[in-house]
C-alpha positions as CSV (number, residue, x, y, z in Angstrom):
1,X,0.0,0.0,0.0
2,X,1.2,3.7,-1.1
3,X,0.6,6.2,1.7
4,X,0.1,9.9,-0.5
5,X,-0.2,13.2,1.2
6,X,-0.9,16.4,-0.2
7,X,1.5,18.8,1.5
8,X,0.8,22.6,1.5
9,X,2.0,25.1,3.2
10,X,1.9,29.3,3.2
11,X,-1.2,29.6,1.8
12,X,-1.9,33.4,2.8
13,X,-5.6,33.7,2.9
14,X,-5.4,32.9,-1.1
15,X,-8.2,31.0,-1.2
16,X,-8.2,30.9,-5.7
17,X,-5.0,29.3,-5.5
18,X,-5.9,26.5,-2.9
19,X,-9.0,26.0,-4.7
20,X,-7.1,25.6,-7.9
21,X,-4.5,23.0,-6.2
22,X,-7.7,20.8,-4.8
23,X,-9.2,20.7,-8.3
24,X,-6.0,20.1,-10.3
25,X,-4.9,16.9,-7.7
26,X,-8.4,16.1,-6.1
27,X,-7.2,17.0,-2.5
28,X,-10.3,14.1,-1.2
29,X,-8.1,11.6,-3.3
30,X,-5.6,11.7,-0.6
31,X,-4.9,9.9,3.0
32,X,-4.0,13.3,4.8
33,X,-3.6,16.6,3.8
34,X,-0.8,18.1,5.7
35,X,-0.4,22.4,6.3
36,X,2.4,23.8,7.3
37,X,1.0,26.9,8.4
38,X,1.0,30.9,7.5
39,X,-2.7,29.8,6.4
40,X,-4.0,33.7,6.5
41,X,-2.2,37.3,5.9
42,X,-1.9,38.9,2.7
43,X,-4.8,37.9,0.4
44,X,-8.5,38.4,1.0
45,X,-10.4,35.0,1.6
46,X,-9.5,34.0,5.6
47,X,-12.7,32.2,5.8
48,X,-12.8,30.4,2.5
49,X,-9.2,29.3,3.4
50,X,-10.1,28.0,6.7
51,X,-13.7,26.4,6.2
52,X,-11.7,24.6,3.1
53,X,-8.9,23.3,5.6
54,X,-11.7,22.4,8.1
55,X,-14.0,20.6,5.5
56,X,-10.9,19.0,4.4
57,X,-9.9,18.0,7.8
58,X,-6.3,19.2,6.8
59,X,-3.7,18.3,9.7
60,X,-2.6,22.1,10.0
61,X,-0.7,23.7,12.3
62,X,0.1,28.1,13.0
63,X,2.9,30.4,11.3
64,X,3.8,32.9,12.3
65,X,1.0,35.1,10.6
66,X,-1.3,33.6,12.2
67,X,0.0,33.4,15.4
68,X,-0.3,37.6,14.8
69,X,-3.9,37.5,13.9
70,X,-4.6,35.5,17.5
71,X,-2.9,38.1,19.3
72,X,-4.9,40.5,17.4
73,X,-8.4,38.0,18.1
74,X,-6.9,37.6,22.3
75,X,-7.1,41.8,22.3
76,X,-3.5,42.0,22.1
77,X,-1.2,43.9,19.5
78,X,2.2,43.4,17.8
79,X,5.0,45.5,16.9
80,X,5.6,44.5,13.6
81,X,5.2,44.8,11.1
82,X,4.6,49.1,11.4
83,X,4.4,49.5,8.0
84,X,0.4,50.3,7.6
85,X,0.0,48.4,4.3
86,X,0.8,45.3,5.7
87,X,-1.0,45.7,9.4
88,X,-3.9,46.6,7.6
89,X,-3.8,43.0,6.0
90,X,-3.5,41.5,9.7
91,X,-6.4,43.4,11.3
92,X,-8.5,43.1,8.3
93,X,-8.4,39.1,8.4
94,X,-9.3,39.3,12.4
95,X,-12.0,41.4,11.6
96,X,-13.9,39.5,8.8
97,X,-12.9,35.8,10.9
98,X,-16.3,33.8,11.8
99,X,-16.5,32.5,15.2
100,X,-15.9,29.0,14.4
101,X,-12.7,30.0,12.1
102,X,-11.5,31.6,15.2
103,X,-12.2,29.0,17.5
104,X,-10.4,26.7,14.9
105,X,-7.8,29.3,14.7
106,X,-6.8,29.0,18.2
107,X,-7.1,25.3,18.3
108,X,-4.2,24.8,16.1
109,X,-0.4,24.1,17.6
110,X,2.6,25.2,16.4
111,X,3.9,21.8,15.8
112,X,3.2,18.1,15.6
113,X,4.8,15.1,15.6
114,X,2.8,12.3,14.2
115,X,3.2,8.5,13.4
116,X,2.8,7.9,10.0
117,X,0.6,4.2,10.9
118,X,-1.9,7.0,12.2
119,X,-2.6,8.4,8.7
120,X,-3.0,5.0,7.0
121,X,-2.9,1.5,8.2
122,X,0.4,0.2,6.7
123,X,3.6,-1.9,7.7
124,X,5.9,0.3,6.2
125,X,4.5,3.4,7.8
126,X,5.1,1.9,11.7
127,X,8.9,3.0,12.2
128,X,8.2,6.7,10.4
129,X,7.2,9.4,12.2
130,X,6.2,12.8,10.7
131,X,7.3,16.2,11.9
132,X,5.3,19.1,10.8
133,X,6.8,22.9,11.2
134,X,6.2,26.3,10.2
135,X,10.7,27.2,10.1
136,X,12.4,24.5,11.3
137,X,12.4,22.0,14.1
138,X,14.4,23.9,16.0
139,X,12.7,27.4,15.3
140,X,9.6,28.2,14.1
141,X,10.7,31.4,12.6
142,X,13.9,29.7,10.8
143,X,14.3,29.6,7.0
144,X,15.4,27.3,5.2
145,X,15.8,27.4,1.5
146,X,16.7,25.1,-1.4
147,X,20.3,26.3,-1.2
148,X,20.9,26.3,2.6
149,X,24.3,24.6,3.4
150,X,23.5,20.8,3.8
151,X,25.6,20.7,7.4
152,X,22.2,23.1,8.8
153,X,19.5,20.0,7.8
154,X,22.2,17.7,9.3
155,X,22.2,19.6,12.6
156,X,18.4,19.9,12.3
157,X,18.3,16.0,12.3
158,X,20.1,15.4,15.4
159,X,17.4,17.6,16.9
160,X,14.1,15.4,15.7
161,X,12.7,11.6,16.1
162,X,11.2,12.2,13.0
163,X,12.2,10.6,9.4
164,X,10.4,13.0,7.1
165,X,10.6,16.1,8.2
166,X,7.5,19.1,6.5
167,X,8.3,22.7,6.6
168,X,7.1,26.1,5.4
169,X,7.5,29.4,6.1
170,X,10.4,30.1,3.5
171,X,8.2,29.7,0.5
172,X,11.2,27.7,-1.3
173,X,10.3,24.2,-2.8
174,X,12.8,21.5,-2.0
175,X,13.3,17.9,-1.1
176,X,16.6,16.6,1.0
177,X,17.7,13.4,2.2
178,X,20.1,14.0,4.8
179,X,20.8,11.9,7.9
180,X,18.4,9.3,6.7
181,X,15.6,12.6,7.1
182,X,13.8,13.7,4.1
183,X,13.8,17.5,4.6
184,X,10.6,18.6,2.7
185,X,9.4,22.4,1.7
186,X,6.0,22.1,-0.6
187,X,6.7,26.1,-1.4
188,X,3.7,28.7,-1.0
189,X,0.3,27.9,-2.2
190,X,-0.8,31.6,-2.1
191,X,2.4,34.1,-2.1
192,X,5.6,32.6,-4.1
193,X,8.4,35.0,-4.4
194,X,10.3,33.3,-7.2
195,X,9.0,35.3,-10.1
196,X,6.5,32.4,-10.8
197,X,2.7,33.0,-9.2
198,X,1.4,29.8,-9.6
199,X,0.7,28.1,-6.4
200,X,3.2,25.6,-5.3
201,X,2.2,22.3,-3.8
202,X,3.7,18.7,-3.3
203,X,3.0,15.1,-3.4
204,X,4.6,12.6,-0.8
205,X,4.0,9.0,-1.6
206,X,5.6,6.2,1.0
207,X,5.4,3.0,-0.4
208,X,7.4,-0.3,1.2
209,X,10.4,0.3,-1.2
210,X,10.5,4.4,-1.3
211,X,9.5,7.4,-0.4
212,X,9.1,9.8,-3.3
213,X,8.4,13.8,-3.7
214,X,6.6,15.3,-6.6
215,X,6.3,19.4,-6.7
216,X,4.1,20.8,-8.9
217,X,3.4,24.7,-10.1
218,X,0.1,25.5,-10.6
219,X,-2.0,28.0,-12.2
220,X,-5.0,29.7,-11.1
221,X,-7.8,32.9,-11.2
222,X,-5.3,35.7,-10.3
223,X,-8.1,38.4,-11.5
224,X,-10.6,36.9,-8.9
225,X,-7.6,38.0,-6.5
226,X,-6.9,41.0,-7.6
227,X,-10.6,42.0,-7.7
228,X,-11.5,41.2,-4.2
229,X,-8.2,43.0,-2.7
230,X,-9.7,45.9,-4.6
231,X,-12.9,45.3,-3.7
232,X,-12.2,45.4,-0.2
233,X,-9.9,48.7,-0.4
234,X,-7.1,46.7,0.5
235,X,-3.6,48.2,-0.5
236,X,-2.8,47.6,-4.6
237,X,1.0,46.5,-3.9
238,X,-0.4,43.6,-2.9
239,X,-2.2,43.0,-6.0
240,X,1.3,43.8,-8.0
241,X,2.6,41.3,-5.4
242,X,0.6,38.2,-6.5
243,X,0.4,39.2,-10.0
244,X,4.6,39.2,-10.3
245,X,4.9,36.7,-8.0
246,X,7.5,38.7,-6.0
247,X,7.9,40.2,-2.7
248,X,7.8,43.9,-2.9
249,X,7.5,45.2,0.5
């Protein structure tokens, strides 16, 4: 038996670019569906993007955008960012949360370590254990990119029980085998920064004999985006942002 998991992570309140990920792979076709965080920030569908990861029964955990907008739902504030263009992104998803996306909100961990036999019921899967983190298993905040030096995800592996290790917040796609720990980064499914604004997504299948990666690059309605961020009087770099795919601010 073949375990598959769609892995997602950074998704940024872009709810057109999740949708388009779940009708391009048929995100019900899989065992799990496994979220790195940064689920909200930056584009304009915070409920569509969490009634979809609830419906989906998506194992998520928070980034650290989200772990903003709870401080911002718990009465609290944050000192950055100060720029107003991007708080205004922060309180505007706290503001337009329902109460059961909050209370879903605030459910979430910033971490989990799972056993693999969990997800589907499969020898192969009893001696794997799955690490899910926003940075890094040894920071949230940490980033880790396709080029970081190998000797890092070496350290990183002395610090984890877990063989396959999941990770966001850097919005770089990669796959490493180090330390006998696959190192995995799906990319961002709302906010890439590479040029390219297609959502970025990835397949793990674990089978008896392997354990394989697939990342895919995937199109979707960037003028439904654009419209509702200026339907909402929401700042137009951000707009620029997601059209470019590029990190302007």
């Amino acid at each position: 038996m073949t375990i598959r998991l769609l892995l997602i992570a950074d998704i940024h309140g872009n709810y057109p670019a999740l949708e388009a990920i779940d009708q391009q792979l048929d995100a019900g076709s899989f065992h799990a569906i496994v979220n790195s965080g940064d689920s909200l920030v930056y584009a304009p569908f915070p409920n569509e993007t969490m009634n979809w990861l609830r419906e989906h029964r998506a194992i998520s955990i928070l980034g650290n955008t989200d772990k903003k907008v709870i401080k911002l739902l718990l009465g609290k504030s944050f000192h950055k960012p100060k720029k107003p263009e991007k708080r205004i992104m922060y309180t505007s998803t706290a503001e337009e949360l329902t109460e059961a996306n909050r209370s879903y909100l605030l459910s979430l961990n910033t971490k989990i370590e799972v056993p693999l036999q969990t997800l589907a019921a499969t020898v192969n899967a009893e001696q794997l254990m799955l690490g899910i983190y926003h940075g890094s298993p040894a920071d949230p905040d940490e980033f880790l990119f396709a080029g970081t030096d190998d000797d890092r995800f070496v350290a990183l592996a002395r610090l984890t029980s877990c063989n396959i290790v999941v990770t966001g917040h850097s919005h770089s796609p990669y796959h490493k085998e180090l330390s006998k720990v696959h190192f995995i980064n799906p990319g961002s499914v709302g906010r890439m920064f590479d040029g390219d604004p297609r959502a970025s997504c990835a397949v793990l299948e674990i089978s008896a004999r392997s354990i394989k990666v697939r990342h895919f690059r995937i199109s979707y309605d960037l003028d439904r985006l654009v419209f509702q961020i200026s339907k909402k009087a929401l700042p137009e770099i951000y707009a620029t942002m997601f059209l470019s795919g590029k990190k302007l601010n």
